[in-house]
N, C-alpha and C positions, 0 to 999 in steps of 0.2 A: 085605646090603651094597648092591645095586643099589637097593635100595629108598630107603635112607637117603640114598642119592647123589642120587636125584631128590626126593627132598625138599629137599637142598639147592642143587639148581638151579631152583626152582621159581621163586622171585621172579625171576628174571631170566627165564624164561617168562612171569611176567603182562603184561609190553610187546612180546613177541615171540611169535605163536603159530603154532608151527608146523603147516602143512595136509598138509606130505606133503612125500617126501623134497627137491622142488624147488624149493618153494614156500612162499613167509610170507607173512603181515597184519601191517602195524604197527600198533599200537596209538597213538594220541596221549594223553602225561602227562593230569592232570587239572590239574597247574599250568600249562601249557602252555597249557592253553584257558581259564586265566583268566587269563591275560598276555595272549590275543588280545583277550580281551573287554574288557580296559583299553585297552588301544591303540585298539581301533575306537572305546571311548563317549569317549576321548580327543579323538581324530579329529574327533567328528558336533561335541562339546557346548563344544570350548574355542573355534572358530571363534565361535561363536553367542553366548560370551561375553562376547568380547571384542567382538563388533559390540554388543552392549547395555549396554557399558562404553564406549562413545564418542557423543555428542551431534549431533542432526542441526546442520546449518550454521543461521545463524539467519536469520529471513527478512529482504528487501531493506525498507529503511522508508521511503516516498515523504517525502521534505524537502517541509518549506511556506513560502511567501515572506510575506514582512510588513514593509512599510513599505524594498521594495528590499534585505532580506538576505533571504538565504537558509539555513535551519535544516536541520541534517542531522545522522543519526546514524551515526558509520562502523559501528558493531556488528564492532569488529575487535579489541577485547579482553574477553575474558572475564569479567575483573577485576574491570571498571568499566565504568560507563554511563555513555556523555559524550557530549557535542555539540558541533557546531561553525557558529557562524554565518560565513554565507563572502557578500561583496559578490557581489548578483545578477547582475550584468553583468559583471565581471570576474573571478568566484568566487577574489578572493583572500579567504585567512582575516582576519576580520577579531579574535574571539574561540572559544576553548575551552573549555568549563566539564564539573569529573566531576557529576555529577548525583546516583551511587550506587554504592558499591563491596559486593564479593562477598569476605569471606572465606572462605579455600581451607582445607578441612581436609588435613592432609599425609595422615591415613592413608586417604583416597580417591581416587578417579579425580577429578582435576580436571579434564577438562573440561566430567564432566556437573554441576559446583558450575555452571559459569557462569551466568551469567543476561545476556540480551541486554535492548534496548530494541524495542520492539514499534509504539510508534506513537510519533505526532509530529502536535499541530494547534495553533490558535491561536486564543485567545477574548480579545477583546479587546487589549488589552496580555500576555498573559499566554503563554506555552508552555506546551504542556501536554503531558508525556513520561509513556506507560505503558509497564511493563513487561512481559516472559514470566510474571511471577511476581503481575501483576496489581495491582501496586500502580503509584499515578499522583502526581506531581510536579508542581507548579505553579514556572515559572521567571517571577518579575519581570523583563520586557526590561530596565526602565527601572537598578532594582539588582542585580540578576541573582541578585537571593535564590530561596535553594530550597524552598519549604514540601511535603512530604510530606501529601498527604492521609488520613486516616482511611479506613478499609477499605469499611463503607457509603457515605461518600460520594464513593468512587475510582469506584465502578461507577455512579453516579448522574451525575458531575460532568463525566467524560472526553465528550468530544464525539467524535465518528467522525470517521477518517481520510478527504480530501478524495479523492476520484482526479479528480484534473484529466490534460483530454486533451492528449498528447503538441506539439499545434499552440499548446495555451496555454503549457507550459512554456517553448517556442523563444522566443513571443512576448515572455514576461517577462524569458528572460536573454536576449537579442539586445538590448533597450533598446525595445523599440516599447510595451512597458507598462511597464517598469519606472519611467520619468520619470512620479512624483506620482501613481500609483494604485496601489491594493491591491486583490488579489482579494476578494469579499463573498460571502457565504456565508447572508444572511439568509434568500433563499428557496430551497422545494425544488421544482425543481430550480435549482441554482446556473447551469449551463450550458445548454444547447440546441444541437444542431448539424441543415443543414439547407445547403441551396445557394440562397445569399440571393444573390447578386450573377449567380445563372443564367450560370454558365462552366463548370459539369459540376465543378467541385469539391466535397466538402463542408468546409462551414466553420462557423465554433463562434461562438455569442453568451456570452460570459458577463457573470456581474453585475461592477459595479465599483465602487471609492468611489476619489472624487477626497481623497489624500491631505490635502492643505490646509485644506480646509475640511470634508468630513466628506460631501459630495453624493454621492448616488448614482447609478449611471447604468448602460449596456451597452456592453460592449466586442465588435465584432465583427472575429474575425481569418480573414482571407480565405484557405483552404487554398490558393488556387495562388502567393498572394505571401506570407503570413505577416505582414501588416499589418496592424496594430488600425485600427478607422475607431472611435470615443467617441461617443457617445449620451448626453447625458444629462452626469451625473458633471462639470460647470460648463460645458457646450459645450448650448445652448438648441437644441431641435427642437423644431418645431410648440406645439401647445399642452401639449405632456408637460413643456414648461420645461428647464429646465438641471439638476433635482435630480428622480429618479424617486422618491425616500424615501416617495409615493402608491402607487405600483404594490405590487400585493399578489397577484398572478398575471401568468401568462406562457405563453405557448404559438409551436409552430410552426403557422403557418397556410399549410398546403401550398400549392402554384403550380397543381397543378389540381384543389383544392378545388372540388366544384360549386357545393356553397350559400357564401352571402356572409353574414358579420355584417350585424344588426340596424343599419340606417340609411343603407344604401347602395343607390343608387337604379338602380346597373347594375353585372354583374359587372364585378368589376376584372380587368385582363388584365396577370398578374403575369407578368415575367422571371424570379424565382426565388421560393424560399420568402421568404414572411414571417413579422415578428414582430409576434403579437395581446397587445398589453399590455393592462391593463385594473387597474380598482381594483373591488370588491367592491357590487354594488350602487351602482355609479355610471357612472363613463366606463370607454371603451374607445378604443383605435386600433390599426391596423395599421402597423407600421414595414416600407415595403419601398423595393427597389432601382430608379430609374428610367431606366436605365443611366449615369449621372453621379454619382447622390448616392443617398442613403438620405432618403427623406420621412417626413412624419405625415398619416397621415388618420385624422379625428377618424371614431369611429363611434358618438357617444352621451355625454350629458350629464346 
């Protein structure tokens, strides 16, 4: 009979074992330790999910100016890709356009459907919008038509985005470039920066084209006042004329450069850096500051 009795208390001994009359082990279920091991890989892997079920923010897109507006992309819906051209000087809006819309599938996470707009340049008349997803749009300013490019020649056609420096943007929406010039972008580099007026600032040469008639010329904006002084671009210097559309190179000619360009018969004793312009196998000058103006010295013919 005792026998039989502990046979029937037996399973309720395999969770409880007794060591002696004081003293027990628990035992842990075997369901038990697979309800913890849900809960922990619960725990590590639905965090980790859900961060790879939401989309990074989308990057900032530097706006380009053209002809005194200003093109910008807010990248602030998802949905759709749009633009806003907004007056340079005043930055009210002047137009809106969607450029490209994103159908949202419901049974997914929408926000990684989104697709943002990724750049923004300008060739000619034209805007030119690419996307996250690498496909490029050409906007006519003139009809504000949208032509979608073809896939090889997206990646062939888009031009690189400008980084112009922080002193050129103030100068353009303040008004001191914006009246009748557009930034040019013909040669590389577009810009140059250097302390041309010798005041311990630096300050930015960039190219220019005089709106009107189409002249080319340099815009230098002085870092300690944020003034354009026009070079060129319908305002005549020296023998460089009033249209630089010749110049095919461009450089900073340091202030205490030792050696002097070919034709100069003493060294010049510069107040700050200059500009050595020059055309390809022909002439050259240096533009620099002589505490009043910017001059031309011719250095070769």
């Amino acid at each position: 009979m005792k026998h039989r009795r502990f046979l029937l208390e037996r399973p309720r001994c395999s969770y409880r074992v007794r060591c002696g009359p004081k003293e027990s082990i628990n035992v842990v279920k075997p369901a038990a330790i697979v309800r913890r091991l849900i809960l922990t890989f619960t725990a590590l892997v639905l965090p980790l999910c859900l961060t790879l079920g939401k989309r990074t923010a989308p990057a900032e897109v530097t706006p380009v100016i053209h002809k005194g507006v200003r093109y910008v992309a807010p990248n602030d819906d998802g949905r759709r890709g749009y633009v806003e051209a907004r007056d340079a000087h005043t930055n009210d809006k002047i137009w809106e356009l969607t450029v490209f819309t994103n159908p949202i599938d419901p049974n997914l996470e929408e926000d990684v459907q989104w697709v943002f707009i990724e750049s923004l340049s300008i060739r000619d008349n034209t805007l030119i919008v690419a996307s996250e997803r690498k496909n490029t749009y050409e906007i006519d300013l003139k009809t504000k038509a949208i032509t979608q490019l073809p896939p090889a020649q997206s990646q062939t056609a888009t031009p690189q985005p400008h980084n112009i420096p922080e002193v050129i943007q103030r100068a353009v929406t303040n008004g001191s470039l914006v009246k009748g010039y557009d930034l040019s972008f013909h040669l590389i580099p577009s810009y140059l920066q250097g302390d041309f007026n010798g005041d311990g600032n630096i300050d930015v040469a960039v190219l220019v084209k005089q709106r009107a008639t189409g002249k080319v010329g340099i815009a230098i904006v002085h870092g300690g006042m944020g003034k354009a002084t026009i070079l060129g671009a319908g305002r005549a210097i020296g023998n460089g004329g009033d249209d630089f559309a010749w110049m095919d190179s461009w450089q900073v000619y340091a202030k205490n450069r030792a050696a002097h360009a070919a034709g100069e018969t003493s060294v010049l004793r510069l107040r700050g850096d200059a500009l050595l312009v020059g055309k390809t196998e022909a002439a050259s000058a240096l533009i620099y500051w002589n505490g009043e103006k910017y001059v031309w010295l011719q250095q070769g013919d």
